[in-house]
C-alpha positions in Angstrom: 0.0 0.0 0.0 1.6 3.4 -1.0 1.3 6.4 1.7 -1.8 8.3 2.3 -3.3 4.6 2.7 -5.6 3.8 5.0 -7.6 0.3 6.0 -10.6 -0.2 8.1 -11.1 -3.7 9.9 -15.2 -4.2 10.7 -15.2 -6.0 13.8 -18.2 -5.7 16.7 -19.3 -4.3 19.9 -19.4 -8.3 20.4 -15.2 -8.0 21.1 -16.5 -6.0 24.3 -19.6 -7.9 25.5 -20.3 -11.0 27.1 -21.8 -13.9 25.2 -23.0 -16.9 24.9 -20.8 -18.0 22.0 -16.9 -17.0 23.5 -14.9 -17.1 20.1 -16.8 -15.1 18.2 -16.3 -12.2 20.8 -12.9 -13.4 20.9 -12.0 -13.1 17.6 -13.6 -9.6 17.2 -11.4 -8.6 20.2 -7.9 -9.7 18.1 -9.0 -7.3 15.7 -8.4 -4.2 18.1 -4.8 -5.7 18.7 -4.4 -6.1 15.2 -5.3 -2.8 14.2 -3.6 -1.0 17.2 0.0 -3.4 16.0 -0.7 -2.5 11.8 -1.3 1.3 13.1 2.6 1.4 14.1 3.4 -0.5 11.0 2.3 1.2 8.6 2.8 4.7 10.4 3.8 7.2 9.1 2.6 6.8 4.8 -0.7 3.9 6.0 -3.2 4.4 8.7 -5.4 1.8 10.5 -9.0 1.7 12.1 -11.5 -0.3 13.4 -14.5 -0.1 12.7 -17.1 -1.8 15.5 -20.9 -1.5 15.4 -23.6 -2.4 17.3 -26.5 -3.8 16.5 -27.6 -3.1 12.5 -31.0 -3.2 10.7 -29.9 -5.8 8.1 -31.1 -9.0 6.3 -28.6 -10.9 8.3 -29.4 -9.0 11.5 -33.2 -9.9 11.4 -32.1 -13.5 10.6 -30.1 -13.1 14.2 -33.0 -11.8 15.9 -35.2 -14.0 14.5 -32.7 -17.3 16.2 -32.6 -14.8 19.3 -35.7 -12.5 20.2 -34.5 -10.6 23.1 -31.8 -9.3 20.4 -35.1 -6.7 19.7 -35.5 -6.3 22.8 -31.8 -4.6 23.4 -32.5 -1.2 25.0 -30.6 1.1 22.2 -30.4 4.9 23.9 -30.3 5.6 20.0 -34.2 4.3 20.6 -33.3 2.0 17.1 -30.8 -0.2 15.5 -28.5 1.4 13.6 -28.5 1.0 9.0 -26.4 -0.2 6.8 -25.6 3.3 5.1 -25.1 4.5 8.7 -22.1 1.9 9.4 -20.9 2.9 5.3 -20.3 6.3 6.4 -18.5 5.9 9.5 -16.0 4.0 7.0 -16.1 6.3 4.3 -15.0 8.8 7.2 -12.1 6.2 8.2 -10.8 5.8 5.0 -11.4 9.5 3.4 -8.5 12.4 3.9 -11.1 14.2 7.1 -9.6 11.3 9.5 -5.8 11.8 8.3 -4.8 12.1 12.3 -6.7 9.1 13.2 -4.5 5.9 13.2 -5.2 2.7 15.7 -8.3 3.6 16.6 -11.6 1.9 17.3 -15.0 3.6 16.3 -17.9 2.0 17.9 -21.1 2.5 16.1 -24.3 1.6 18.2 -26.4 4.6 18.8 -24.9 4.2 22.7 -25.4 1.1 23.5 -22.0 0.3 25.0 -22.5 3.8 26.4 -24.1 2.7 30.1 -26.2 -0.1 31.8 -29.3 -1.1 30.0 -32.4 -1.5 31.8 
């Protein structure tokens, strides 16, 4: 990749929550290592970020909800779960010369859900 590069890694608010299925969470959590060691890497000419987000109004998310049905039931502060388009621009943002001091970081997505306790 030639400087001025920049990658985004999608990963999830699952790397930071507890659930029932351990190496999915797990394996969304190497990503934020991975990102913070290809950060230094790549620094100065490549940046790197992750992108994490919560819980998104999707085909593949309604199939989730529909094999889990408290997953609709999540209290979002947002009051909704997030789009598709919403998620695209966060990485557009990432990746576009308006972030070109933001290297190794994680962006978390999810209308504040990781924010505070949820009722």
């Amino acid at each position: 990749m030639t400087d001025g590069g920049a990658v985004v890694l999608v990963g999830s608010i699952a790397s930071r929550e507890v659930l029932p299925f351990p190496a999915y969470g797990a394996s969304k959590a190497a990503l934020e290592s991975l990102c913070r060691q290809a950060a230094v890497e790549g620094a100065p000419g490549v940046r790197a970020n992750l992108l994490m987000p919560g819980l998104i109004d999707t085909s593949l998310g309604r199939l989730a909800s529909a094999a889990s049905p408290l997953r609709d039931q999540v209290k979002i502060p947002a009051g909704r779960q997030g789009t598709a388009w919403e998620i695209a621009y966060a990485a557009v943002f990432l990746l576009s010369g308006e972030s070109s001091y933001v290297t190794g970081q994680s962006l978390i997505v999810d209308g504040g859900l990781t924010s505070g306790p949820r009722a």
